[in-house]
C-alpha positions, 0 to 999 in steps of 0.5 A: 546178402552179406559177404561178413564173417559168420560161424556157418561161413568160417565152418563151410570154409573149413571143409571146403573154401568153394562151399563158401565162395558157392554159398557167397556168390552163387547161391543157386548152384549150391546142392544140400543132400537130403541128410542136411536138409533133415538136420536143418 
């Protein structure tokens, strides 16, 4: 995985700087709701 800056990284860390270091570095804690996964 990339560790780069992207628009979706900058935006998760906007809300929320542990989003972005969950997303990063362990992607397999991270839990979308069921909202977001409609919206992808």
């Amino acid at each position: 995985m990339t560790h780069g800056l992207s628009k979706s990284r900058l935006m998760d860390w906007r809300q929320c700087p542990r989003k972005l270091w969950l997303r990063t570095h362990r992607p397999e804690l991270v839990e979308d709701s069921a909202e977001t996964e409609t919206r992808l």
